[in-house]
HTML snippet that shows the backbone in 3Dmol.js (N, CA, C, O; Angstrom):
<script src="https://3Dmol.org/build/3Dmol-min.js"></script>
<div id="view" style="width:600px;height:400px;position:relative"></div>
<script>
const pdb = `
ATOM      1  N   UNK A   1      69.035  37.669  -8.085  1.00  0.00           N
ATOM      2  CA  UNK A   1      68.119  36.886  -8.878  1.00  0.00           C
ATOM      3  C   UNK A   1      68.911  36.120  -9.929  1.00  0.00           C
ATOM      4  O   UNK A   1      69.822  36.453 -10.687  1.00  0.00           O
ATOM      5  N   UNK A   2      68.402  35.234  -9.765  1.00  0.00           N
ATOM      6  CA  UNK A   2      69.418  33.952 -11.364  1.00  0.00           C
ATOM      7  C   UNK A   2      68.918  33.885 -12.690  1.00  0.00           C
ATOM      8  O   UNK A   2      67.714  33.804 -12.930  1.00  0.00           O
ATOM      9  N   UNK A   3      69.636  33.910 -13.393  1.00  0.00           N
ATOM     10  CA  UNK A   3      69.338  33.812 -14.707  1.00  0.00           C
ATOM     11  C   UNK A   3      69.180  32.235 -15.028  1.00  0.00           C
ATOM     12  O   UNK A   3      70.128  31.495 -14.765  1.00  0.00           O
ATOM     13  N   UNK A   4      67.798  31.622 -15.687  1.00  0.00           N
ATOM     14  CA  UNK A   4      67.438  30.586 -15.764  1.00  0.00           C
ATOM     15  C   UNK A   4      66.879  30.522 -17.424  1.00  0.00           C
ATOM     16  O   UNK A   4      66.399  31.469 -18.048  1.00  0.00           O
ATOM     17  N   UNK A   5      67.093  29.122 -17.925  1.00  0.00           N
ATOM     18  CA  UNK A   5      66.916  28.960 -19.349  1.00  0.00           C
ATOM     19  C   UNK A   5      65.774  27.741 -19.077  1.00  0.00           C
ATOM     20  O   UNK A   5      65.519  26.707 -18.460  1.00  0.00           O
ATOM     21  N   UNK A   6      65.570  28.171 -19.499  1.00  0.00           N
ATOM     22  CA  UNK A   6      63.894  27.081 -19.719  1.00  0.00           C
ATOM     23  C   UNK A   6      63.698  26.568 -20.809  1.00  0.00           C
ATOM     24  O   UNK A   6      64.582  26.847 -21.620  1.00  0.00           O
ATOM     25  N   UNK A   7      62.752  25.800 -21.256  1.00  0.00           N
ATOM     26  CA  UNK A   7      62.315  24.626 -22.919  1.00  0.00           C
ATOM     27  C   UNK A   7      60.391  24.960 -22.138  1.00  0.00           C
ATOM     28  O   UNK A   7      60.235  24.622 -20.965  1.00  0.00           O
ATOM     29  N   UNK A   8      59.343  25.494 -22.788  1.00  0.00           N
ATOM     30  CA  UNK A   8      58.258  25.026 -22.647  1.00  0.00           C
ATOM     31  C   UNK A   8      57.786  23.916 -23.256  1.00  0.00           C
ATOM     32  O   UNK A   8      57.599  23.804 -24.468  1.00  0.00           O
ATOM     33  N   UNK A   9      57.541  22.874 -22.210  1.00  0.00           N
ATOM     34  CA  UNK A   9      56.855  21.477 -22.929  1.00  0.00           C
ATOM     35  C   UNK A   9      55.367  21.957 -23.895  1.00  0.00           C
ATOM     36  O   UNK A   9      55.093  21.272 -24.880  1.00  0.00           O
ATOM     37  N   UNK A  10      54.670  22.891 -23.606  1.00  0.00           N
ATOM     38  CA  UNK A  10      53.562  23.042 -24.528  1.00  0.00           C
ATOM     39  C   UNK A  10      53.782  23.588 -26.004  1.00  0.00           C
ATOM     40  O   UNK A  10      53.078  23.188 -26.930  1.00  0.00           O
ATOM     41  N   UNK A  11      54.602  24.345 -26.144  1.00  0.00           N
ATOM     42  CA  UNK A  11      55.159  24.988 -27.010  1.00  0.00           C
ATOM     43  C   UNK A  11      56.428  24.968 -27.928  1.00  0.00           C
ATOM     44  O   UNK A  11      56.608  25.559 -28.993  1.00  0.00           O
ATOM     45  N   UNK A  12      57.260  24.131 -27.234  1.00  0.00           N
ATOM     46  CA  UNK A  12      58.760  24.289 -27.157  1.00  0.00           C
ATOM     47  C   UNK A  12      59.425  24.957 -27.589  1.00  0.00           C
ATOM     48  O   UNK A  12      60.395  24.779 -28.325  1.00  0.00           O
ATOM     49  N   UNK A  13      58.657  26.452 -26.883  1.00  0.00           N
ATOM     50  CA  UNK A  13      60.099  27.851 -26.812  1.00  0.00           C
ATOM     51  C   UNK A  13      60.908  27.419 -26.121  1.00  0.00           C
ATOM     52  O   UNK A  13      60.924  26.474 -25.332  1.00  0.00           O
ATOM     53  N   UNK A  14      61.859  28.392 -26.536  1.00  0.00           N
ATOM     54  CA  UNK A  14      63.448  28.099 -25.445  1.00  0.00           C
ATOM     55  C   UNK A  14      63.134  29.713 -25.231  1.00  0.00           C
ATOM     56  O   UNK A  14      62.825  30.515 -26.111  1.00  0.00           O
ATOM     57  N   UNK A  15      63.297  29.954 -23.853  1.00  0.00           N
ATOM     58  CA  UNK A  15      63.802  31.579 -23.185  1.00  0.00           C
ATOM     59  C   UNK A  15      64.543  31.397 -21.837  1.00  0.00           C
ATOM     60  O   UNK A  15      64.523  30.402 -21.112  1.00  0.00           O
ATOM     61  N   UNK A  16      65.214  32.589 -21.651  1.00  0.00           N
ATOM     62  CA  UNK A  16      65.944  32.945 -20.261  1.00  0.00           C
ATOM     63  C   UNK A  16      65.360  33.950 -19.484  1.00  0.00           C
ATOM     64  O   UNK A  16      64.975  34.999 -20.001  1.00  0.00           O
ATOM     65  N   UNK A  17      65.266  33.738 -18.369  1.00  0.00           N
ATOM     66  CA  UNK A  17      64.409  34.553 -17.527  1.00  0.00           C
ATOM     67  C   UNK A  17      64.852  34.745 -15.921  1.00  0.00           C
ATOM     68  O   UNK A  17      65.531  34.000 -15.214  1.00  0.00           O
ATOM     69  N   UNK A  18      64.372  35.705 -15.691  1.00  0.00           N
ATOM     70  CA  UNK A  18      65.412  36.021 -13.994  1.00  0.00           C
ATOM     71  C   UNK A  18      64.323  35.491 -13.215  1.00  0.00           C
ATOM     72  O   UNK A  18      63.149  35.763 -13.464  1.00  0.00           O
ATOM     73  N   UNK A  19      64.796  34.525 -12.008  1.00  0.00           N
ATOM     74  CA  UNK A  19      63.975  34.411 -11.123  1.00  0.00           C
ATOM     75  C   UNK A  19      64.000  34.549  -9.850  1.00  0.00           C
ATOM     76  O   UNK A  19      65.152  34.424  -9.434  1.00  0.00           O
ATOM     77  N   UNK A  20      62.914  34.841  -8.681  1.00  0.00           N
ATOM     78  CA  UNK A  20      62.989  35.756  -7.868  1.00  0.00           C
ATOM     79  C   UNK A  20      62.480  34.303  -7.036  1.00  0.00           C
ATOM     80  O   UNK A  20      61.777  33.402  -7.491  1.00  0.00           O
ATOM     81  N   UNK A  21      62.911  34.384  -6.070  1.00  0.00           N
ATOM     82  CA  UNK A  21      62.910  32.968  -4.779  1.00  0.00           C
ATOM     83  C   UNK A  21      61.566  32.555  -4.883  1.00  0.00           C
ATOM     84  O   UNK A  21      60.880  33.258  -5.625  1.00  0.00           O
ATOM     85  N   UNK A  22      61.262  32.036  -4.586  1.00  0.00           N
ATOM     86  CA  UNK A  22      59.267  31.455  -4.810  1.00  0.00           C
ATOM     87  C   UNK A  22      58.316  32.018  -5.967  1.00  0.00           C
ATOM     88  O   UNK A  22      57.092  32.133  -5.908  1.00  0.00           O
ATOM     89  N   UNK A  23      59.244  32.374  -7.134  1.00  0.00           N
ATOM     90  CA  UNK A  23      58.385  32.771  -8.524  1.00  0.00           C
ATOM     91  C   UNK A  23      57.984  31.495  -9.314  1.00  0.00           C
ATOM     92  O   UNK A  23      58.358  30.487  -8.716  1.00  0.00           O
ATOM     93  N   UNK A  24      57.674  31.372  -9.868  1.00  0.00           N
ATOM     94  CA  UNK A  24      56.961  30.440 -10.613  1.00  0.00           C
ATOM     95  C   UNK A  24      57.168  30.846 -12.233  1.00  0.00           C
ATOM     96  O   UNK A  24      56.064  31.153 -12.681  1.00  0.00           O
ATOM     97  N   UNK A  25      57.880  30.917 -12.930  1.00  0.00           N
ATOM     98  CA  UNK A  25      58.289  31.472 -14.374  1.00  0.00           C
ATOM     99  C   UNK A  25      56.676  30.637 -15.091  1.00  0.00           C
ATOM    100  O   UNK A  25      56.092  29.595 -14.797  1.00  0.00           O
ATOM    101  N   UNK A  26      56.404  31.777 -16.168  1.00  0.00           N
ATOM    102  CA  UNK A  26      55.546  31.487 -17.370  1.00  0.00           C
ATOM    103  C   UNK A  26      56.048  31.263 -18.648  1.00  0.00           C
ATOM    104  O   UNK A  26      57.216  31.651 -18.664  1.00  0.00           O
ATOM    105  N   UNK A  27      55.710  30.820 -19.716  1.00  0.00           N
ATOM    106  CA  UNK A  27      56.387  30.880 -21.072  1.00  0.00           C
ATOM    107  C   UNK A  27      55.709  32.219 -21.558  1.00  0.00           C
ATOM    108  O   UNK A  27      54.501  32.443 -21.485  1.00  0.00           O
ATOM    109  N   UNK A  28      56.634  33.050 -22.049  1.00  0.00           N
ATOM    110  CA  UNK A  28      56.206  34.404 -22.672  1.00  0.00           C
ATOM    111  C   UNK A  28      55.944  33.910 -24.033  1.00  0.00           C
ATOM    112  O   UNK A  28      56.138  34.920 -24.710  1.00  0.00           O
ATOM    113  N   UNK A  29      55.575  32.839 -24.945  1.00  0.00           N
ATOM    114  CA  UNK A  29      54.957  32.714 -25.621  1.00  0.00           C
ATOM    115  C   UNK A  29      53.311  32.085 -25.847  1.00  0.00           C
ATOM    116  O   UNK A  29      52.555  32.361 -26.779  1.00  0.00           O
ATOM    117  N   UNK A  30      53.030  31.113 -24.620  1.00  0.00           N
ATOM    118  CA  UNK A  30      52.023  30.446 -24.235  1.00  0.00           C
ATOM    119  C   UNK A  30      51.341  31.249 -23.072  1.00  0.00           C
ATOM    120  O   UNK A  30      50.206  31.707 -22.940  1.00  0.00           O
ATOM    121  N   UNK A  31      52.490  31.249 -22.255  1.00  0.00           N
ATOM    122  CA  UNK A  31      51.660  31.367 -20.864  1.00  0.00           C
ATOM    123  C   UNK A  31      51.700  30.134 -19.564  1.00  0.00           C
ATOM    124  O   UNK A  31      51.492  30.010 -18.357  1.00  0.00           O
ATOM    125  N   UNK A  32      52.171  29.278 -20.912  1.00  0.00           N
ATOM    126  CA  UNK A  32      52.017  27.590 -19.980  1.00  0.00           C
ATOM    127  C   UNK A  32      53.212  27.887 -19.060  1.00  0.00           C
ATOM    128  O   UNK A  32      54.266  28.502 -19.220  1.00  0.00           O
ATOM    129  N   UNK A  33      52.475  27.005 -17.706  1.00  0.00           N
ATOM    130  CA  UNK A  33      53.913  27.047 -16.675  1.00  0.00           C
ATOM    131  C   UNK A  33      54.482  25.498 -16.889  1.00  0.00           C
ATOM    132  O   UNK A  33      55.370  25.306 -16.057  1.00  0.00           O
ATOM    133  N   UNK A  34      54.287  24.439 -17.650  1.00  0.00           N
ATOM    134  CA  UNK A  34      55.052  23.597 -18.054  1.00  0.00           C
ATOM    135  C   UNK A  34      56.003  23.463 -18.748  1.00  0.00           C
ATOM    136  O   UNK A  34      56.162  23.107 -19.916  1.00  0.00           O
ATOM    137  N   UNK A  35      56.913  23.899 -17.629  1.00  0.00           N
ATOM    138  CA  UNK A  35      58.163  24.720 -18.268  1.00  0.00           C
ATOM    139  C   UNK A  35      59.207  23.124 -17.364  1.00  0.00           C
ATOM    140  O   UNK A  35      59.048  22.617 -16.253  1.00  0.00           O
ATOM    141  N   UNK A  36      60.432  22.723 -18.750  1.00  0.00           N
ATOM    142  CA  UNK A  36      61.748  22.364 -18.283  1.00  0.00           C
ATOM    143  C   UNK A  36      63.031  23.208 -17.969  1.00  0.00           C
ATOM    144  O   UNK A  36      63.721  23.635 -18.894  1.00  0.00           O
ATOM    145  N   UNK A  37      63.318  23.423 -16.769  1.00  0.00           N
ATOM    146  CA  UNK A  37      64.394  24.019 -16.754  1.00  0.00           C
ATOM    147  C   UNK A  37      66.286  23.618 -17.406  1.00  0.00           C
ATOM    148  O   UNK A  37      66.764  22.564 -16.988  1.00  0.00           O
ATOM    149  N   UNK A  38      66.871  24.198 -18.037  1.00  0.00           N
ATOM    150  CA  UNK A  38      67.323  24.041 -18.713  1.00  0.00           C
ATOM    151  C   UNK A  38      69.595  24.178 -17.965  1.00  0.00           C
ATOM    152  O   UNK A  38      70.002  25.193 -17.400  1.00  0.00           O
ATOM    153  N   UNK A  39      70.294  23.225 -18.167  1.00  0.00           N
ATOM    154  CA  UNK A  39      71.181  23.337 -17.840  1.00  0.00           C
ATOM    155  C   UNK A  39      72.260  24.571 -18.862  1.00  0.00           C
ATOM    156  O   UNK A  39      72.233  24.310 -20.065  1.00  0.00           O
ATOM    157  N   UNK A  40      72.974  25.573 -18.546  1.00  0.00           N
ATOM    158  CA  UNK A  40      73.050  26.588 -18.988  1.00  0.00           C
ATOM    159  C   UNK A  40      74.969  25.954 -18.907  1.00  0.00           C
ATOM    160  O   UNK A  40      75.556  25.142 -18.192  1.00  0.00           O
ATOM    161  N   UNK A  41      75.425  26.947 -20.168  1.00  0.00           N
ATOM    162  CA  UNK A  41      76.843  26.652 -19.888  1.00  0.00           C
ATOM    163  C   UNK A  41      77.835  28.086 -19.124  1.00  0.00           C
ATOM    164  O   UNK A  41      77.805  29.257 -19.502  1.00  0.00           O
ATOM    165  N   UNK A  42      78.635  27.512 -18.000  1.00  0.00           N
ATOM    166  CA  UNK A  42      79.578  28.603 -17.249  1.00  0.00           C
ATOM    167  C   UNK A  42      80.096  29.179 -18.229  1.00  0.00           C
ATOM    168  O   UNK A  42      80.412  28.746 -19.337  1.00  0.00           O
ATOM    169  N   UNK A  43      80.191  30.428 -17.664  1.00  0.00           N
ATOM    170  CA  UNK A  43      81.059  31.639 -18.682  1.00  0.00           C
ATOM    171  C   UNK A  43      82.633  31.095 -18.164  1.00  0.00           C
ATOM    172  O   UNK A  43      82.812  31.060 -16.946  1.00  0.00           O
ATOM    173  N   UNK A  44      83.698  30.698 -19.017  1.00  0.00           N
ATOM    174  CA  UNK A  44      85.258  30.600 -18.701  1.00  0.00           C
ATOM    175  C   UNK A  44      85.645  31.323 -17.715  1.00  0.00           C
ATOM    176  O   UNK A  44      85.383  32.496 -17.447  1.00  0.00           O
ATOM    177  N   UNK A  45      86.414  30.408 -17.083  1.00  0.00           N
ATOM    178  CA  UNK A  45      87.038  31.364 -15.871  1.00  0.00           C
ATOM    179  C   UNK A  45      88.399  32.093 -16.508  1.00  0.00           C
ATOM    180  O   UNK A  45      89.159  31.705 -17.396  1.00  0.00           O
ATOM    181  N   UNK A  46      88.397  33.244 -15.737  1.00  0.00           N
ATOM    182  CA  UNK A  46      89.633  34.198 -16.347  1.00  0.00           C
ATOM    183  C   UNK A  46      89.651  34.710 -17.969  1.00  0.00           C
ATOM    184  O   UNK A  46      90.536  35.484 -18.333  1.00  0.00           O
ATOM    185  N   UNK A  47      88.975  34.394 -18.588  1.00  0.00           N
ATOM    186  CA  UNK A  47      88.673  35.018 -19.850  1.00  0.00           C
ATOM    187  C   UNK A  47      87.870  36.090 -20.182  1.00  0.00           C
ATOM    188  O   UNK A  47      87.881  36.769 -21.209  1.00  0.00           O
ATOM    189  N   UNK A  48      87.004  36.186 -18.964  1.00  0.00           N
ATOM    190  CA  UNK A  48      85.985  37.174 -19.578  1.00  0.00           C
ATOM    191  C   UNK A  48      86.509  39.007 -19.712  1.00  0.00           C
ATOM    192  O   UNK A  48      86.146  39.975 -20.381  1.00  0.00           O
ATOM    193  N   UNK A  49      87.573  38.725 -18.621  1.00  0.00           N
ATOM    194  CA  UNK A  49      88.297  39.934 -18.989  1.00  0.00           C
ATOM    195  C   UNK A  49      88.923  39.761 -20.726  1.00  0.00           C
ATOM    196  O   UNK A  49      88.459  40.636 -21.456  1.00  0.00           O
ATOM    197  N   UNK A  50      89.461  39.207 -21.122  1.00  0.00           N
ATOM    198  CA  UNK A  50      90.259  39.545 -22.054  1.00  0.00           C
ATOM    199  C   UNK A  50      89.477  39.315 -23.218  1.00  0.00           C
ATOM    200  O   UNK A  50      90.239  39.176 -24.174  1.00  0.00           O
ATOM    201  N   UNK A  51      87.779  39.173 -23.689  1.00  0.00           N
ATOM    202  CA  UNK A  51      86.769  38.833 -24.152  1.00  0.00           C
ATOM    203  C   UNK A  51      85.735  40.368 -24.364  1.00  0.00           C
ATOM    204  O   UNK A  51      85.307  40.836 -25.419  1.00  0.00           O
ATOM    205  N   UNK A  52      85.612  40.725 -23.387  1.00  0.00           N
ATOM    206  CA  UNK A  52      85.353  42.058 -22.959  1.00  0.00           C
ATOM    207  C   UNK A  52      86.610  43.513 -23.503  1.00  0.00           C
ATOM    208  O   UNK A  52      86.277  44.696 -23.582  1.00  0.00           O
ATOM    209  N   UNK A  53      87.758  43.065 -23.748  1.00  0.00           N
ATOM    210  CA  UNK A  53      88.702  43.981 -23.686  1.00  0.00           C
ATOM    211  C   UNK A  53      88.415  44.121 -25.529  1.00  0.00           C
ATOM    212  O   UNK A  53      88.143  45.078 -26.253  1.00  0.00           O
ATOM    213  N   UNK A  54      88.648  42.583 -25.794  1.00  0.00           N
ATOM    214  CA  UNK A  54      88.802  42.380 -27.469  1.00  0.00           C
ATOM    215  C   UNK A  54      87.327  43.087 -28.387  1.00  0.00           C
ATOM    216  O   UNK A  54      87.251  43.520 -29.537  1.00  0.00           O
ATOM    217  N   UNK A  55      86.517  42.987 -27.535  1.00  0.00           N
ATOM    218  CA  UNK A  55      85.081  43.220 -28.214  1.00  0.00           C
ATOM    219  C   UNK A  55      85.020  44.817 -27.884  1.00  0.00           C
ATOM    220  O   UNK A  55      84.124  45.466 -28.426  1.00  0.00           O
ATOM    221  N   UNK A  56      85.836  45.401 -27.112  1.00  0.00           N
ATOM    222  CA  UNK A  56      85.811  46.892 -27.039  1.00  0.00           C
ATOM    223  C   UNK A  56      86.801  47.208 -27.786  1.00  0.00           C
ATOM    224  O   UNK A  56      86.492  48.094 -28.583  1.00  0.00           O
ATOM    225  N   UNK A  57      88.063  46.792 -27.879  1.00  0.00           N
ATOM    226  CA  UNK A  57      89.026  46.795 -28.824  1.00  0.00           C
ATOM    227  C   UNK A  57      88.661  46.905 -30.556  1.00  0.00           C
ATOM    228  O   UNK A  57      89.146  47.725 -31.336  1.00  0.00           O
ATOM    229  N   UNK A  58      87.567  45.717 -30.904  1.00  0.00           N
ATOM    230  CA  UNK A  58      86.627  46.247 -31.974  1.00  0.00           C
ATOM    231  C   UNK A  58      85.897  47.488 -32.578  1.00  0.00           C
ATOM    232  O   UNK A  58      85.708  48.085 -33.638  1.00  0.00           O
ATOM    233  N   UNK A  59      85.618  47.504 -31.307  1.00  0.00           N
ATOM    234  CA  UNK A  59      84.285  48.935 -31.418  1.00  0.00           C
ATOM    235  C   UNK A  59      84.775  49.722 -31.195  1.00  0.00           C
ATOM    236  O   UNK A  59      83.977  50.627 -30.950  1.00  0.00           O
ATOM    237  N   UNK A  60      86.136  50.140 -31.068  1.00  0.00           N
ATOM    238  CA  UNK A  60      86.321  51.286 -31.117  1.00  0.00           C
ATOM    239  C   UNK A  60      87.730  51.543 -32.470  1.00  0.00           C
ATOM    240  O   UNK A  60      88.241  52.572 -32.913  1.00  0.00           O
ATOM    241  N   UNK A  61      87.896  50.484 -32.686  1.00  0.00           N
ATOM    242  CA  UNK A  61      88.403  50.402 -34.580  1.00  0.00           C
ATOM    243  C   UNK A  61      87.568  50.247 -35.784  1.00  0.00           C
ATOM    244  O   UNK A  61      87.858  50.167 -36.978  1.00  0.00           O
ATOM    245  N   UNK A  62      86.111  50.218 -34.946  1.00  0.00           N
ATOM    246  CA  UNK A  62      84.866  51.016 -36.161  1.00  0.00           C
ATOM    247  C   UNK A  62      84.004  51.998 -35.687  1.00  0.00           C
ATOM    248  O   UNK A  62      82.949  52.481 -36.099  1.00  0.00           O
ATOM    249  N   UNK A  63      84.761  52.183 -34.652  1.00  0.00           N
ATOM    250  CA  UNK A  63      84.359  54.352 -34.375  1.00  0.00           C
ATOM    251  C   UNK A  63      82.853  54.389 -33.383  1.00  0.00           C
ATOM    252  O   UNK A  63      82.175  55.358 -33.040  1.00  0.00           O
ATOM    253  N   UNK A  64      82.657  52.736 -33.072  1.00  0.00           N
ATOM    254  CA  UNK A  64      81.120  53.251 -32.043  1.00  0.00           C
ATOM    255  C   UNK A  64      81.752  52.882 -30.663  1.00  0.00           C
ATOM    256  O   UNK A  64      82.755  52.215 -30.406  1.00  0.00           O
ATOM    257  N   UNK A  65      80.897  53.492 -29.889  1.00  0.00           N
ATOM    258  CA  UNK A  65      81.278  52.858 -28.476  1.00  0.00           C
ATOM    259  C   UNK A  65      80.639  52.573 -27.487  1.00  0.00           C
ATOM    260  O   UNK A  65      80.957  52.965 -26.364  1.00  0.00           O
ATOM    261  N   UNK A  66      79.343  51.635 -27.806  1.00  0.00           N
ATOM    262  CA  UNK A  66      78.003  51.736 -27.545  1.00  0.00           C
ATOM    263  C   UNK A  66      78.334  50.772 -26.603  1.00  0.00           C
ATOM    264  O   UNK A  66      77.359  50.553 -25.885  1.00  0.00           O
ATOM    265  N   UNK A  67      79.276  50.123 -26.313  1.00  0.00           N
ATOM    266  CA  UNK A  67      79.328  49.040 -24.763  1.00  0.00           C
ATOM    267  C   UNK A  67      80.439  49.415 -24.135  1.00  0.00           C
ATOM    268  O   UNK A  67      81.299  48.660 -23.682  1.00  0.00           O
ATOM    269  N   UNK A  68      80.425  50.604 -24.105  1.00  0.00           N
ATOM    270  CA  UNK A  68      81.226  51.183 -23.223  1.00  0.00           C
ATOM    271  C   UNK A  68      80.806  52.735 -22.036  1.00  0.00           C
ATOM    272  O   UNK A  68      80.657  53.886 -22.446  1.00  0.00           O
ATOM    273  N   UNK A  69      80.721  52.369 -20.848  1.00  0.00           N
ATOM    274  CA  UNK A  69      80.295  53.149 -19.785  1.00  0.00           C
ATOM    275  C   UNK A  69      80.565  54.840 -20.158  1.00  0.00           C
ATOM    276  O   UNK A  69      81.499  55.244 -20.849  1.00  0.00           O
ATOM    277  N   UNK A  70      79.734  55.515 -19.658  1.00  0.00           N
ATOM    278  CA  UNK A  70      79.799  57.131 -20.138  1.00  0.00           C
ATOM    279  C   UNK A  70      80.783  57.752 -19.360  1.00  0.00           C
ATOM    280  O   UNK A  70      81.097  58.844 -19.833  1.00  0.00           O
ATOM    281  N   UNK A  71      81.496  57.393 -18.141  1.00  0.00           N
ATOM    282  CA  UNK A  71      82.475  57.506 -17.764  1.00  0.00           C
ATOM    283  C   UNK A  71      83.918  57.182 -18.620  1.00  0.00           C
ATOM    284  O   UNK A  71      84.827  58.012 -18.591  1.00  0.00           O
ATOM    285  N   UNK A  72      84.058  55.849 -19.418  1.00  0.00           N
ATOM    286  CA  UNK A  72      85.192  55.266 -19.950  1.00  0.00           C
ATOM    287  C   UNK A  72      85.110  56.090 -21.532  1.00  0.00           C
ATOM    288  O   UNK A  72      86.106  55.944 -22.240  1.00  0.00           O
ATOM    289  N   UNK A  73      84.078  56.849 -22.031  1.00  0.00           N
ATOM    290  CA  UNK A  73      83.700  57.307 -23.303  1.00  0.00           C
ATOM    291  C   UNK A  73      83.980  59.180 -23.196  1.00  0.00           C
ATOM    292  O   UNK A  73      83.750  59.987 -24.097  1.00  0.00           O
ATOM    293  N   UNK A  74      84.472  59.447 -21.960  1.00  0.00           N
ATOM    294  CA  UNK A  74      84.157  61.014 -21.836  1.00  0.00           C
ATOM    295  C   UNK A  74      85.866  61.076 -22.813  1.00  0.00           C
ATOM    296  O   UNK A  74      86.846  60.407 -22.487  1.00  0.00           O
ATOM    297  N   UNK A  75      85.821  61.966 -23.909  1.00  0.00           N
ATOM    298  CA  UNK A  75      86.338  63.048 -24.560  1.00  0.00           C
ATOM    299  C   UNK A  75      86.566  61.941 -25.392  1.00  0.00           C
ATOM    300  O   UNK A  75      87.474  62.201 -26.181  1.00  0.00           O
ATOM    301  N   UNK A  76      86.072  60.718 -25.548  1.00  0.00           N
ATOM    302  CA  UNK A  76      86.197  59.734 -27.263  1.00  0.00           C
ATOM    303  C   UNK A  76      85.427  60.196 -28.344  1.00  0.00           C
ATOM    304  O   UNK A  76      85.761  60.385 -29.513  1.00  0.00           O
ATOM    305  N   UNK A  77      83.886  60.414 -27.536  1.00  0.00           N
ATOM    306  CA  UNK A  77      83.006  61.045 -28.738  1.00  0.00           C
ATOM    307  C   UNK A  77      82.664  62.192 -28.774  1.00  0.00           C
ATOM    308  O   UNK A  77      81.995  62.608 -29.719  1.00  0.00           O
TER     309      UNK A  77
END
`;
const viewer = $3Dmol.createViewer("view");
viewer.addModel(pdb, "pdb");
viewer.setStyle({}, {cartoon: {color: "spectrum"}});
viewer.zoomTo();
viewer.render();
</script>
């Protein structure tokens, strides 16, 4: 399923929403399906590793480790 960013023309929320092949997205603030779909920007190629490393690298030099798998956390906390 894809992650899609939308603008409602009735409303003009902005949300992201997963969509499933022949769904029809609503605005979770209206309801209206006069919805613009919205061009989204690519995540960098080859960075997201070292983005992911730095932001765990953080969190665990202020002692939480709340985005990190219960496997990668066994005998930290």
């Amino acid at each position: 399923m894809p992650l899609y960013s939308y603008r409602c023309t009735a409303c003009d929320a902005a949300f992201e929403t997963l969509v499933r092949s022949g769904e029809t997205p609503s605005c979770p603030s209206c309801g209206s399906g006069a919805l613009d779909r919205l061009l989204s920007t690519p995540a960098p190629q080859m960075k997201s590793g070292r983005i992911l490393a730095s932001g765990r690298a953080a969190a665990a030099r202020e002692g939480h480790f709340s985005n990190y798998s219960k496997s990668e956390t066994k005998g930290k906390v």
